[in-house]
C-alpha positions in Angstrom: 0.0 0.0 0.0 1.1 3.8 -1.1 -0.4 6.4 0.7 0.3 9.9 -2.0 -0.5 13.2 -1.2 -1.7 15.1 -4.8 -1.8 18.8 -5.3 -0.4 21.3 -7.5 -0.8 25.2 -8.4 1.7 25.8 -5.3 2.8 29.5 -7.1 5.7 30.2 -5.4 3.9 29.7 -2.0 4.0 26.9 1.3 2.6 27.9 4.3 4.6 27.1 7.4 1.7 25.8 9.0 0.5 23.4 5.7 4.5 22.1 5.1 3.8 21.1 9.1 0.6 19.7 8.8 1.8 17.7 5.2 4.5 16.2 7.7 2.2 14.6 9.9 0.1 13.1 7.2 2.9 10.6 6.9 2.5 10.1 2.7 5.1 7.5 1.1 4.8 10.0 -2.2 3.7 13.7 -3.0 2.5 14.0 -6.6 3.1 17.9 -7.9 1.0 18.5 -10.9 2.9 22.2 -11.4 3.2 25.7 -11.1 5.8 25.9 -8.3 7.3 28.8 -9.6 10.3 28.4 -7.7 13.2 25.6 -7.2 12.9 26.6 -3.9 9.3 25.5 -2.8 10.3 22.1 -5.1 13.0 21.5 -2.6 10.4 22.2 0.5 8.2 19.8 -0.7 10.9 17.1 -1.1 11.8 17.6 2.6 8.6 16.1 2.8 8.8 13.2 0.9 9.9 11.9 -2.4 8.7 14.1 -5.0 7.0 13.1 -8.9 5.9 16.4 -10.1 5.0 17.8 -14.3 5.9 21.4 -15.3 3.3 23.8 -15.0 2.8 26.8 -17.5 4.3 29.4 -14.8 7.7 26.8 -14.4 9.5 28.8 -16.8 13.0 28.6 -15.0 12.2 24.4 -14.3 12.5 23.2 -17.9 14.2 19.4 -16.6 10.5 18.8 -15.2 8.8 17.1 -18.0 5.2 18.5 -19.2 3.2 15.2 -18.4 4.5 12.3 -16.9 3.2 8.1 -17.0 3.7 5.7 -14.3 2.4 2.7 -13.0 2.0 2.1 -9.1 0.4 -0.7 -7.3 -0.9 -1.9 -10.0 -2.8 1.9 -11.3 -2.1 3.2 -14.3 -1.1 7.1 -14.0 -0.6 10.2 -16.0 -0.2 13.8 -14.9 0.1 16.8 -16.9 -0.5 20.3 -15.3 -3.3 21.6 -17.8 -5.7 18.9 -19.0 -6.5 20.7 -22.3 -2.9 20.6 -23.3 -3.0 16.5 -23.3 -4.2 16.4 -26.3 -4.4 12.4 -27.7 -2.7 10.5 -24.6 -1.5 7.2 -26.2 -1.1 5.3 -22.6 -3.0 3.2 -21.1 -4.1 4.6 -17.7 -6.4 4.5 -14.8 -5.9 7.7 -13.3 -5.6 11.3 -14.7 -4.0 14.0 -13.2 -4.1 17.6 -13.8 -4.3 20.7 -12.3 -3.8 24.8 -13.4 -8.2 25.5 -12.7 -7.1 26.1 -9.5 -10.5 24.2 -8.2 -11.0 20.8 -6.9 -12.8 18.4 -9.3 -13.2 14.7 -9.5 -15.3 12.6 -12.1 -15.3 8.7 -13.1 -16.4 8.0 -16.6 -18.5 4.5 -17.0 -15.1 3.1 -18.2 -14.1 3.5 -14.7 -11.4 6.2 -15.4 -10.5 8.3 -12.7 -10.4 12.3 -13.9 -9.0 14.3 -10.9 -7.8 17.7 -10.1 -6.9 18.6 -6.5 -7.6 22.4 -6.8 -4.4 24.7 -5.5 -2.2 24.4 -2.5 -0.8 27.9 -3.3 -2.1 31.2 -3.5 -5.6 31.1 -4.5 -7.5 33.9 -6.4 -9.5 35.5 -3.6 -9.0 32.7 -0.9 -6.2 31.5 1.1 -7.6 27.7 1.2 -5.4 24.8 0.7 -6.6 22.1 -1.8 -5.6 18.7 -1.8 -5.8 15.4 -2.2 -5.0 12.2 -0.1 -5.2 9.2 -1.8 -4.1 5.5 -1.3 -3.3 3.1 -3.5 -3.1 -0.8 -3.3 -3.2 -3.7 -5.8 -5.0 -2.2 -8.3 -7.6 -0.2 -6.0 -7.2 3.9 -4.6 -9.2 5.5 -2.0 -9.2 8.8 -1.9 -10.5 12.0 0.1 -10.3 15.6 -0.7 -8.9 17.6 1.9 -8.8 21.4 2.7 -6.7 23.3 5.0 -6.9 26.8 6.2 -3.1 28.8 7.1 -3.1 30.6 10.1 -1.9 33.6 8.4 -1.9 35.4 4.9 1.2 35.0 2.7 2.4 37.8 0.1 4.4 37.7 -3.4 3.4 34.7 -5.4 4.5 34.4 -9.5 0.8 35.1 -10.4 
């Protein structure tokens, strides 16, 4: 069993508080579907735990992160890709989808049983401080997940966008 922490759209923020509250969730993996905006807040979240993350349309300066990504775990079928419209004809063979850049949360399973899923943003949102994210767990072939939220104790400034 994997336990994986999904999020993305981090722009160039991490709350002290969230980076403490991520450590006690105790996740084998975080998946980063982009926008960091900075090495910098990469090399928090890897702190954390291993890192698999895609380059987000504000990751200028992070060109060695791929665009999209495909990976098998536990027996799951994975792609990520920080804008879903940008995927364009995916050629692989998966069971779960990953993107982000909306900013909001959204999960849908077609009839195939294809799991479409964004985690909203862990970073600065437009208008609300929220955290968005996504705790899933994966294990021979099955995932649970649960869509968390988190609010930081205080207001953060800057931010790439």
């Amino acid at each position: 069993m994997t336990k994986l922490i999904i999020l993305g759209d981090s722009h160039d923020s991490l709350w002290p508080d969230f980076e403490d509250h991520l450590r006690g969730r105790g996740c084998d993996r975080i998946l980063h579907l982009g926008d960091f905006c900075s090495r910098d807040i990469l090399r928090r979240f890897e702190g954390i735990a291993p890192v698999t993350a895609v380059r987000g349309n504000n990751d200028k300066t992070m060109e060695d992160l791929p665009p999209q990504r495909f990976f098998h775990l536990e027996g799951l079928g994975f792609y990520m890709i920080h804008d879903r419209r940008r995927a364009g004809k995916v050629r692989w063979d998966y069971d779960i989808f990953l993107s982000g850049h909306t900013h909001l949360f959204k999960q849908v399973v077609t009839e195939e049983g294809i799991l479409y899923l964004n985690p909203g943003s862990c970073g600065r949102r437009r208008g609300d401080d929220t955290v968005s994210y996504v705790e899933m767990t994966v294990d021979k072939g099955n995932y649970n997940l649960v869509h968390k939220t988190f609010k930081p104790a205080f207001r953060l400034g800057g931010g790439c966008r």
